[in-house]
C-alpha positions as CSV (number, residue, x, y, z in Angstrom):
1,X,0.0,0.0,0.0
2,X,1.8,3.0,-1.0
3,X,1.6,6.2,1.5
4,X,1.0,10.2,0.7
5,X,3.3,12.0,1.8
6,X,1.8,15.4,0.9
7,X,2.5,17.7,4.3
8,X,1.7,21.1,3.7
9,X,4.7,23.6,3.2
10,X,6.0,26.1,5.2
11,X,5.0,29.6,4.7
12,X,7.9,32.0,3.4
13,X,8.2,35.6,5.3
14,X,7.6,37.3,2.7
15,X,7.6,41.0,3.7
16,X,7.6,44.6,1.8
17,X,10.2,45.5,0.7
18,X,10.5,48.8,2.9
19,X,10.5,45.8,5.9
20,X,12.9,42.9,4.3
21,X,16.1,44.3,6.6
22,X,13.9,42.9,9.6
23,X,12.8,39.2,7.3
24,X,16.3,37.6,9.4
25,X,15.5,38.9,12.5
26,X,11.5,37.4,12.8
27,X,12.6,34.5,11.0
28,X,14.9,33.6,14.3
29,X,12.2,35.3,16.5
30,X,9.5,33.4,15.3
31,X,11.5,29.9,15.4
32,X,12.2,30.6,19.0
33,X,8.5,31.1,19.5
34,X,7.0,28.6,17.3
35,X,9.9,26.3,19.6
36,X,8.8,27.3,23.1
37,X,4.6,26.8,22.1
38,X,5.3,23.2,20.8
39,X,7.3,22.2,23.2
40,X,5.0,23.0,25.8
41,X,2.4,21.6,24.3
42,X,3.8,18.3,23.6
43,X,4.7,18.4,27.3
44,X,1.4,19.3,28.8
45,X,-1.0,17.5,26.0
46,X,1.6,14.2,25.2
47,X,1.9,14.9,21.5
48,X,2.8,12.2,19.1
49,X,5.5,12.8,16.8
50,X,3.3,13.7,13.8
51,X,0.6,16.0,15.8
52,X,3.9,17.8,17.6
53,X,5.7,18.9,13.8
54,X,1.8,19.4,12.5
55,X,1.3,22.2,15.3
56,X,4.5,23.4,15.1
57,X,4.2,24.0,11.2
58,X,0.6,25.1,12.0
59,X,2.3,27.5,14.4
60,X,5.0,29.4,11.8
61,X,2.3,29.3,9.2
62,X,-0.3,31.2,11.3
63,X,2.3,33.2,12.8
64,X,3.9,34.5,9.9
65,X,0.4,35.2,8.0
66,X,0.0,37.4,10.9
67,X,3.1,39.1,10.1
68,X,2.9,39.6,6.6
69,X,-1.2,40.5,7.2
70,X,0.2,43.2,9.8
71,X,2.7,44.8,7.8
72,X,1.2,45.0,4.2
73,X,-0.8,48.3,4.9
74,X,2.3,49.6,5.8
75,X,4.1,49.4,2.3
76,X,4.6,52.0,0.4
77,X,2.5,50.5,-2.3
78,X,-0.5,49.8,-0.5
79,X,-0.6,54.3,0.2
């Protein structure tokens, strides 16, 4: 029986660029922080190895779509 191994991607911080000086920086932030949450939670909730990289991929994706979302209106093209 063959298997699909189709996990989604991770997201790319994809920023203006009046903000790509700072794309390094939150890239190492949010790896820290996307880190620290799953850890936690595979401590507190017992997390198999699957659900613990699905919520931690979960995590940068949100994270970063939060970012980008956050920034955008600040571009200069979007004025």
């Amino acid at each position: 029986m063959a298997t699909c191994n189709s996990e989604p991607s991770l997201q790319g911080l994809d920023l203006p660029v009046e903000f790509e000086d700072l794309t390094g920086l939150l890239e190492t932030d949010l790896k820290a922080v996307v880190k620290v949450l799953a850890l936690r939670a595979n401590e507190r909730l017992l997390l198999t190895r699957r659900e613990h990289r699905s919520l931690q991929m979960k995590l940068w994706n949100d994270l970063t779509s939060a970012i980008i979302k956050a920034v955008e209106p600040l571009s200069a093209d979007r004025r």
